[in-house]
C-alpha positions in Angstrom: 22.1 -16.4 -47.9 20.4 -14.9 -44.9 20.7 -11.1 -43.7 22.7 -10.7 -40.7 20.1 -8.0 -39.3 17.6 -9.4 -37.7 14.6 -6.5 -38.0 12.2 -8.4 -35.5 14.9 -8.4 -33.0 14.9 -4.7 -33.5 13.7 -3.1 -29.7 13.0 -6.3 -27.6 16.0 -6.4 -25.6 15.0 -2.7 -24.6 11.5 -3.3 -24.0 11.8 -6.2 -22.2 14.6 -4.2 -19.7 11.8 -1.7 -19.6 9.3 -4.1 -18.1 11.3 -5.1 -16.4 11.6 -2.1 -14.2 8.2 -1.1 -14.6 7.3 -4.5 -13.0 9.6 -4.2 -10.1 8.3 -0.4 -9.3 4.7 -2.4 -9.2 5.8 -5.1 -6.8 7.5 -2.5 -4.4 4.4 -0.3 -4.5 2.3 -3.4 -4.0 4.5 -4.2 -1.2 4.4 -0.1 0.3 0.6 -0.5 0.3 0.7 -3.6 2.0 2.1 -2.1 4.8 0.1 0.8 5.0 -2.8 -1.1 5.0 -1.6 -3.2 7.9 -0.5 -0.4 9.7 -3.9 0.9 9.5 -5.7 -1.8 10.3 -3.8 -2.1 13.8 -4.3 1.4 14.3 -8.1 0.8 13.8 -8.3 -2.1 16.0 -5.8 -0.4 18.6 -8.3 2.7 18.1 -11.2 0.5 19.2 -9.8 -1.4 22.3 -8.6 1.9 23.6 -12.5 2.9 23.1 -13.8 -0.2 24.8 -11.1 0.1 27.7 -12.3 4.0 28.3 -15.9 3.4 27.7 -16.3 0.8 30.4 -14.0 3.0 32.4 -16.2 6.2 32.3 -13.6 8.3 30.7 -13.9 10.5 28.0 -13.2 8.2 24.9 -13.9 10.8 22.2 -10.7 12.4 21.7 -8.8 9.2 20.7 -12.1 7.8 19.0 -12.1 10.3 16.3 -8.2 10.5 16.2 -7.2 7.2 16.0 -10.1 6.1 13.5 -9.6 8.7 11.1 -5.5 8.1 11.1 -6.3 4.2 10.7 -8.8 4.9 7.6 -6.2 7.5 5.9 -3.5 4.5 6.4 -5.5 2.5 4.7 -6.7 4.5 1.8 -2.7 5.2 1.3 -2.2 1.3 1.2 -4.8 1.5 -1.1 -3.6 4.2 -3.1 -0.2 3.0 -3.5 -1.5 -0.7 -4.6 -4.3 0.6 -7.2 
């Protein structure tokens, strides 16, 4: 006769639930990073046609050179972040 308690089967169900959620909180992090990272890289190419539009214009570019840059590479070191 076999014994009716099963001591493999001991935490499995529990673990597995576990990784479960642990691996969806991964894939909506990876997903939060993605984003950030996209948003920053529009931000950094929105950054440099605004440059090339006030450069050839003779305005002052600096101002929204160094804001727009530094707010497009801190959106995507937070994508970044969030994903590593």
């Amino acid at each position: 006769m076999e014994p009716i308690y099963n001591s493999d089967q001991d935490l499995r169900p529990e673990e597995s639930s576990a990784e479960a959620i642990s691996k969806e909180k991964q894939e909506v992090q990876f997903k939060r990073g993605l984003l950030w990272m996209g948003a920053g890289a529009i931000t950094l190419v929105l950054s440099f046609v605004i440059n090339f539009i006030c450069f050839q214009c003779g305005v002052d570019f600096h101002l929204p050179m160094y804001v727009l840059t530094s707010l497009g590479a801190l959106e995507l070191l937070k994508g970044m972040m969030s994903i590593f």
